[in-house]
C-alpha positions in Angstrom: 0.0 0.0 0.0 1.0 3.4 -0.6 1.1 6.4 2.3 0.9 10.2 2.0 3.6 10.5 4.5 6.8 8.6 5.4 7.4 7.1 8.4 11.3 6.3 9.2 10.6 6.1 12.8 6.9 5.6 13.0 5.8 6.6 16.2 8.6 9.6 16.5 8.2 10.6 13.4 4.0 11.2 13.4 4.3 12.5 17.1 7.0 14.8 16.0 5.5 16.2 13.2 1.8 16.4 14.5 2.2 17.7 17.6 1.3 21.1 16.9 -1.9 20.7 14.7 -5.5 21.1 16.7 -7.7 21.1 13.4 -10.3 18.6 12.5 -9.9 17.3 9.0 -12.6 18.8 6.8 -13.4 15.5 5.2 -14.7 14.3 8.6 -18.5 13.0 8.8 -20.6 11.0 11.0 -22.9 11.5 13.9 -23.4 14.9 15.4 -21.1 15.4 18.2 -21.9 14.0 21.6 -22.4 16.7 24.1 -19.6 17.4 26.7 -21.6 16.9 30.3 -22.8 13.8 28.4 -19.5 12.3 27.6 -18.3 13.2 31.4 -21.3 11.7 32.9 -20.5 8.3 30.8 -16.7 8.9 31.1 -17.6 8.6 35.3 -19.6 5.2 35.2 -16.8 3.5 32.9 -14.9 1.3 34.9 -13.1 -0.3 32.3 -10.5 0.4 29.9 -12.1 0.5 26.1 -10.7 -2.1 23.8 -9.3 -0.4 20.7 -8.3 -2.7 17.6 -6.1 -1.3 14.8 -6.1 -2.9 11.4 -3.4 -1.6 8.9 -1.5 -3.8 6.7 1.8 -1.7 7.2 3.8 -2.6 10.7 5.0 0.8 10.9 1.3 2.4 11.0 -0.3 -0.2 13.8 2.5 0.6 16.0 2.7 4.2 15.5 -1.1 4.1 16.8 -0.3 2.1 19.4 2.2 4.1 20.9 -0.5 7.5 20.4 -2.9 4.9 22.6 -1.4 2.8 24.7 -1.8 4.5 28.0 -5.4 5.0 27.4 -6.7 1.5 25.9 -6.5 -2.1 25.5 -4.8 -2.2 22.3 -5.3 -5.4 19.4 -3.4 -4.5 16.2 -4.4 -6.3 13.2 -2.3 -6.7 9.6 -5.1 -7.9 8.0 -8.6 -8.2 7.5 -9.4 -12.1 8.4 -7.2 -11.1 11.5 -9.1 -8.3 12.4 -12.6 -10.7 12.2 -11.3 -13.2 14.6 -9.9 -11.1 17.2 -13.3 -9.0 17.3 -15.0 -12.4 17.1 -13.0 -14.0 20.3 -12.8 -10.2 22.4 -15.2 -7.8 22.8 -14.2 -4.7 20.7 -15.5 -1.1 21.5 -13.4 1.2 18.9 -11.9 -0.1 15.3 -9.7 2.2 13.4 -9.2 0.9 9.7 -7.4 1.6 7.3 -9.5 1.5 4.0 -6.2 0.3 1.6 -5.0 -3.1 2.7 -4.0 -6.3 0.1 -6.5 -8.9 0.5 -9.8 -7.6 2.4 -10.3 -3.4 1.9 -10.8 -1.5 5.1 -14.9 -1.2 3.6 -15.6 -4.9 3.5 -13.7 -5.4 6.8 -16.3 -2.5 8.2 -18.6 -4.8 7.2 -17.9 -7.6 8.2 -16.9 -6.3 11.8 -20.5 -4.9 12.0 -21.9 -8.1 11.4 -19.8 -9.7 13.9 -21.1 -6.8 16.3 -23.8 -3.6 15.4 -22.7 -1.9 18.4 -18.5 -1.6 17.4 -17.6 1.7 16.6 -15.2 2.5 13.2 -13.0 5.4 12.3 -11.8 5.0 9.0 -8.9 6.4 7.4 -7.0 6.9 4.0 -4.7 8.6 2.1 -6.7 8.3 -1.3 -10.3 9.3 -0.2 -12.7 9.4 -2.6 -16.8 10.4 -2.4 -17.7 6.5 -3.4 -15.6 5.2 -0.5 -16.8 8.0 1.5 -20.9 6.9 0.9 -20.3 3.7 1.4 -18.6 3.8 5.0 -21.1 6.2 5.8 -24.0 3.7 4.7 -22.4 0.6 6.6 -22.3 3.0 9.7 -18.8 4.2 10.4 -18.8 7.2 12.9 -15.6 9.0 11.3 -13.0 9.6 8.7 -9.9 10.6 8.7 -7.2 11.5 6.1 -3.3 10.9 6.1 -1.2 12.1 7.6 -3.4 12.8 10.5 -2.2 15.1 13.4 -2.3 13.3 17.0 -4.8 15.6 18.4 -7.6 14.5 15.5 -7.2 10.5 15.9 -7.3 10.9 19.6 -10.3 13.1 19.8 -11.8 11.0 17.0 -11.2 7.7 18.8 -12.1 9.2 22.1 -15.6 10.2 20.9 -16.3 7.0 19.2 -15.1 5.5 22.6 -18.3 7.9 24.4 -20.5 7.1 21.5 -20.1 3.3 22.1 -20.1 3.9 26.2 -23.6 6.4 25.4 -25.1 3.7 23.4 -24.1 0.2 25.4 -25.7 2.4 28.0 -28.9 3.2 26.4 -29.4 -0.3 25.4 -29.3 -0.9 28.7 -31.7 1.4 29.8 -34.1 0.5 27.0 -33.6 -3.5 27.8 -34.4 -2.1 31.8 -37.5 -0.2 30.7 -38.9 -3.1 28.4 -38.5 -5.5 31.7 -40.2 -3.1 33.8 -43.4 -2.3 31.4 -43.3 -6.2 31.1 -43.6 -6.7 34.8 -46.4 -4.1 35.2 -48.1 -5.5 32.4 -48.1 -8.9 34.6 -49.5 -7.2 37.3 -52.2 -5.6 35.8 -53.1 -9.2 34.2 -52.8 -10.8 37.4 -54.8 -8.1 39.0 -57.8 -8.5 36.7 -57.8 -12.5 36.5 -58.7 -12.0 40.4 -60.8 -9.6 40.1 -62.6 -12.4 37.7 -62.1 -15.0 39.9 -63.4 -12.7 42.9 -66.6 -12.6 40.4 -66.5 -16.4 40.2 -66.6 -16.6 44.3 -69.0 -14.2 44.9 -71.3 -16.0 42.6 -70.2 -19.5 45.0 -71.3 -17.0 48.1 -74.6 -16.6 46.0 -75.3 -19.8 45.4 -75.3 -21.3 48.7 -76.4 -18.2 50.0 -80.4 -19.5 49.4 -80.5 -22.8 50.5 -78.4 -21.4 54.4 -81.1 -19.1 54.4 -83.9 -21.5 53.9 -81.6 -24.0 56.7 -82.1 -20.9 58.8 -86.1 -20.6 58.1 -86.8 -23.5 59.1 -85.0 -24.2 62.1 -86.5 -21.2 63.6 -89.9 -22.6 62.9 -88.9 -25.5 64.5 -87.8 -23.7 67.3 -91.0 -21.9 67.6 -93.0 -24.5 67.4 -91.4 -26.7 70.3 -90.0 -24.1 72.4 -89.3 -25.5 76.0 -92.0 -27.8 75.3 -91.2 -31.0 77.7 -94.0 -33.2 75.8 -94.5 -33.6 72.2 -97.8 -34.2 69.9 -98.7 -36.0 67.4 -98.7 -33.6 64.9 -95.8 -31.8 66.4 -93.2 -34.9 65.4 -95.3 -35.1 61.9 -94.4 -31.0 61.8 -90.5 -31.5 62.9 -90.2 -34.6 60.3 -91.4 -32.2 57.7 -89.0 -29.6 58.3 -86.2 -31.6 58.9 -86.4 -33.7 55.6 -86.7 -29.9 53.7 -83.5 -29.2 56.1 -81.5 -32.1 54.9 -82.6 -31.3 51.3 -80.9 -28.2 51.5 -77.8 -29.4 53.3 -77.6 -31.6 50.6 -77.3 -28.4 47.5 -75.1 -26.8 49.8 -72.8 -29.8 49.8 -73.8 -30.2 46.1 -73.1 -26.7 45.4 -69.2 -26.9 47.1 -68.5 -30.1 45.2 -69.1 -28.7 42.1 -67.4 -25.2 42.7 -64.2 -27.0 44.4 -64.3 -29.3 41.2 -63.7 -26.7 38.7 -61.0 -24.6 41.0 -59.1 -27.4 41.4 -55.2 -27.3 38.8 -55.7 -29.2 35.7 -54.7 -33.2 36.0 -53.4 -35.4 32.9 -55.5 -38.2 34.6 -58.3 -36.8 36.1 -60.5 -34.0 33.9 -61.8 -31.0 36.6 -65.4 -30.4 35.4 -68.4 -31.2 33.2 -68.9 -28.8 30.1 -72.6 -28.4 31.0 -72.2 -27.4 34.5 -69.4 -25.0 33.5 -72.2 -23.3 30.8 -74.6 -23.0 33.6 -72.7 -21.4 35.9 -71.8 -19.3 33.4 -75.3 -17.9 32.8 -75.8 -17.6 36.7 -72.5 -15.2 36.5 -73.3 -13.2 33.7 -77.2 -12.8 34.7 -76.0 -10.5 37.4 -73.4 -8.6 35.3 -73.8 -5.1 34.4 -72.7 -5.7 30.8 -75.5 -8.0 30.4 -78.4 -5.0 31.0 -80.6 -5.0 28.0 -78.9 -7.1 25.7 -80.0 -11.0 25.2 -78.0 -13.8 26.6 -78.7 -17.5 25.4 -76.6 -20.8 26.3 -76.9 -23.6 24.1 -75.3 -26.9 26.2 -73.9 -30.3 24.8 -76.3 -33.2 24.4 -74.3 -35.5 25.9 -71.9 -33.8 28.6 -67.8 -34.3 28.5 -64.9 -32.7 30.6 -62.1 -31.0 29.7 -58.6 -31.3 31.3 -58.4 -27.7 31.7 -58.5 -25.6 35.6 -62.4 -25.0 35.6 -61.7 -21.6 36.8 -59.7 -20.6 33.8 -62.6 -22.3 31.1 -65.1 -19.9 33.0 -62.5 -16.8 32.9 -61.9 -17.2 29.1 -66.1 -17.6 28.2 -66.5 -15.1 31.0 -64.4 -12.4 29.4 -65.5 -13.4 26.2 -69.0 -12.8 26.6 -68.3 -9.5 28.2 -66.3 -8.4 25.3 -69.7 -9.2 23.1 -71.9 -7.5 25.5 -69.3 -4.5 25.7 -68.9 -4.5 21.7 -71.8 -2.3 20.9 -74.2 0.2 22.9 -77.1 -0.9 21.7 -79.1 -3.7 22.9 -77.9 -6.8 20.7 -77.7 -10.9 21.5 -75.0 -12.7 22.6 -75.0 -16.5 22.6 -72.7 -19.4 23.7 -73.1 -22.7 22.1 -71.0 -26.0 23.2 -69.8 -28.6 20.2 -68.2 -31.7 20.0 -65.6 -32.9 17.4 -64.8 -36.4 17.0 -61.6 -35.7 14.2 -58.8 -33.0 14.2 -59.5 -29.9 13.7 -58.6 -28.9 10.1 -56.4 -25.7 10.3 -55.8 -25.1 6.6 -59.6 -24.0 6.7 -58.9 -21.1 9.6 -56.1 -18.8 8.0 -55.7 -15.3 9.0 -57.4 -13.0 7.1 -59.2 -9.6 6.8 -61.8 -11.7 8.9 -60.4 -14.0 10.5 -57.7 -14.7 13.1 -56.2 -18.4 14.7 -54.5 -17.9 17.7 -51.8 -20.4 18.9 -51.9 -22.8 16.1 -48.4 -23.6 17.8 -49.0 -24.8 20.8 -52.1 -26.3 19.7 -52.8 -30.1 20.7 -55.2 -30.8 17.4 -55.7 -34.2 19.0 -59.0 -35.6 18.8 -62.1 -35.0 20.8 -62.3 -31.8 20.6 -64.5 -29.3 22.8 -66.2 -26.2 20.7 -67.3 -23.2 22.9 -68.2 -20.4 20.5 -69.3 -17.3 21.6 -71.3 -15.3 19.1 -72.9 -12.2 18.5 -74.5 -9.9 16.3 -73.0 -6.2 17.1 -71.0 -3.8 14.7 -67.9 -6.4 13.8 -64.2 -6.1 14.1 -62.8 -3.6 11.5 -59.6 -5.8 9.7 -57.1 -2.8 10.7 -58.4 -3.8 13.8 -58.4 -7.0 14.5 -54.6 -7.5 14.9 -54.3 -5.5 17.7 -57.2 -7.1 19.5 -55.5 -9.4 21.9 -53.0 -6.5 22.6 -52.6 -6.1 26.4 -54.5 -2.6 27.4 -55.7 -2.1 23.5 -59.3 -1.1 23.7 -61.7 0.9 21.1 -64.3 1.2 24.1 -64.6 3.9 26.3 -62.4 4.6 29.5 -65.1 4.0 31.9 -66.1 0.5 30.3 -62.9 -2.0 30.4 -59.2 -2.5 31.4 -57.9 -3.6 27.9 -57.0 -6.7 29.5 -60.0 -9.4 28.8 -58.9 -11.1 25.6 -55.3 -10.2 26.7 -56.0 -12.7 29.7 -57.5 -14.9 27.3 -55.1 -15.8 24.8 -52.5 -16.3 28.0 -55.4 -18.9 29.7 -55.6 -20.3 25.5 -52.2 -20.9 25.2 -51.1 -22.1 29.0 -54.0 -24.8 28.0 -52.8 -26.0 24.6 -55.8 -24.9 23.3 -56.8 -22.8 19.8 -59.1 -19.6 19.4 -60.2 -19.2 16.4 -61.7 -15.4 15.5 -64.1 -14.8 12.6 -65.6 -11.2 12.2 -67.8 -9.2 9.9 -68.2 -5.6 9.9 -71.9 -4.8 10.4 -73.0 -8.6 11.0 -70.9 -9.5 13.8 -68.3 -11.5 15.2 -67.7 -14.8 16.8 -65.1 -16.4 18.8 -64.3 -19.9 19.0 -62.4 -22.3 21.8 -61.6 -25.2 20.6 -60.2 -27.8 24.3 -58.5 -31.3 24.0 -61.7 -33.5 25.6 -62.7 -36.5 27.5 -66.0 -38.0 27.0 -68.0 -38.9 30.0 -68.6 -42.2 30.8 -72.7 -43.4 30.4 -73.2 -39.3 30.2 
């Protein structure tokens, strides 16, 4: 290669000639400068010393750079290209300077390459034949500067010095970003978490409910009891006839209380490969007992269409009720107007055949990944006949905290919660909307038939 300047005693010679120049080379480009009280700030938190690699293919220019930087870096020097790629591939590098003129690989394609190895290296180029080609095309493969020869001392080091910062600022702000993202992640969680209780809170309120009636028909009657024998010492006839009466309707209700916890404790109990939690059928009516007393359901119509013959799923009965649960809300909530809302229960005896449920302007499969297409199938669609999903819309729908409703009516979070209760189960949702006609969303659960059922 051919230099601009002569180097008899490399370091001396550049050193002594250079000494007394302050300029920046005109032909320098790159990112805007870095603010001072930024750079100290960074300068501060550094603990370590940067890692500076030199590639030049002349002896004489690697070690004339070296001596201009070895009190301030970790030096690597480099003859060559190939070189230059395994050291940055075995040590983390912070600051290349490259010469573009070397036999073998040019300084440009050794840009390249070094980016590929790592985005976040930081290149000064320099030359002593520049031209506006070479100039565009370290510019567009993201070199921060560029320097002519013979360069003075005080322009490499502040060149390097700055791309040192710039690569401190930026490691930094990766950093930061990678922080942020965690934390956004984490409050995202909570606010999930937070409304799958508030849904389950729903679920045992409605448990209260339930067994609510028959305690207070217990209590009825065991005061008329009361009342009726008082401190009676000697019984009637029609006194035992009266206490027989009352105590079979006592034990009748004792029994729907115990029926009623059985069934609840059932469904809230974790999924089991070998055991399945909960009948379908019960799950549906429970269902319509929760919604009944909903505020979403006001005006608007509500059917539920059961199996004929009842099966199970092997899903936490808890989380089948939260995903119909917030999916019926979400119908209810789609439209102000009063408008139906149904829930139907299917069973499919063969796989489900996914070439026929691609996403579309209407349509939408979520987790076809983790989906176990394993024959029976459980179908819970939930239907109804509001406004529809627009198709720039439906994308974002499962979006934590996306909403198109009003702040007053919804978190965001309900079909958020539901595609993490879809794919936790294995299961598949299948979305198929029309604009003005509707929309209906469909679960399809791995089943288990119920023996005799």
């Amino acid at each position: 290669m051919t230099m601009a300047m002569t180097l008899p005693t490399h370091a001396a010679t550049v050193l002594a000639q250079t000494a007394g120049r302050s300029e920046r080379d005109p032909l320098r480009f790159g990112a805007q400068s870095v603010p001072e009280e930024l750079l100290a700030r960074s300068a501060g938190r550094s603990q370590r010393k940067g890692r500076l690699l030199i590639v030049d293919d002349e002896d004489g220019a690697r070690q004339s750079l070296r001596v201009i930087f070895k009190d301030d870096y970790e030096i690597l020097l480099a003859g060559d290209g190939a070189t230059a790629i395994q050291l940055a591939q075995t040590h983390k590098i912070d600051v290349a300077v490259l010469d573009i003129r070397m036999a073998g690989m040019s300084g440009i394609e050794v840009l390249e390459r070094l980016k590929y190895v790592n985005p976040a290296i930081e290149v000064v180029m320099m030359t002593a034949y520049e031209t506006n080609e070479t100039m565009r095309q370290a510019l567009r493969l993201r070199a921060c500067d560029y320097i002519n020869k013979p360069f003075d001392v005080s322009t490499m080091r502040s060149a390097v010095a700055t791309a040192m910062q710039r690569c401190t600022l930026e490691g930094e702000i990766h950093a930061n970003a990678e922080k942020l993202q965690q934390l956004l992640e984490e409050l995202q969680n909570q606010k999930i978490e937070e409304q799958m209780a508030a849904t389950r809170g729903e679920i045992y309120a409605s448990i209260i409910h339930d067994i609510n009636g028959p305690l207070t028909a217990i209590s009825g009657f065991v005061h008329l009891v009361n009342q009726r024998i008082g401190n009676a010492t000697r019984l009637e006839v029609e006194d035992l006839e009266f206490i027989k009466d009352r105590l079979k309707t006592i034990t009748r209700q004792v029994t729907t209380c115990i029926e009623i916890s059985r069934r609840y404790l059932s469904f809230l109990r974790q999924r089991s490969d070998d055991t399945p939690c909960v009948g379908v059928n019960r799950l549906l009516e429970e269902l319509g007992q929760l919604v009944s007393v909903h505020p979403s359901f006001q005006n608007n119509k509500f059917e539920v269409r059961p199996l004929i013959k009842d099966i199970t799923v092997q899903m936490n009965g808890t989380d089948v009720m939260q995903v119909l649960f917030n999916l019926v809300v979400n119908a209810f909530q789609c439209a102000t107007h009063p408008h139906s809302v149904d829930v139907e229960a299917g069973f499919l005896s063969q796989a489900l055949d996914l070439t026929a449920l691609k996403d579309s302007q209407r349509d939408r499969l979520l987790n076809l990944e983790g989906f176990v297409n394993t024959p029976p199938l459980l179908k819970l669609s939930v239907r109804d006949d509001g406004p529809g999903i627009p198709p720039e819309t439906l994308p974002k729908i499962f979006d934590a905290f996306f909403s198109t409703k009003g702040a007053r009516q919804g978190t965001g979070l309900g079909l958020s919660i539901v595609q993490r209760l879809i794919k936790e189960a294995r299961a598949a949702l299948h979305v198929h909307t029309q604009v003005g006609k509707g929309t209906t969303f469909t679960v399809y659960l791995p089943a288990v038939p119920i023996p005799g059922a």
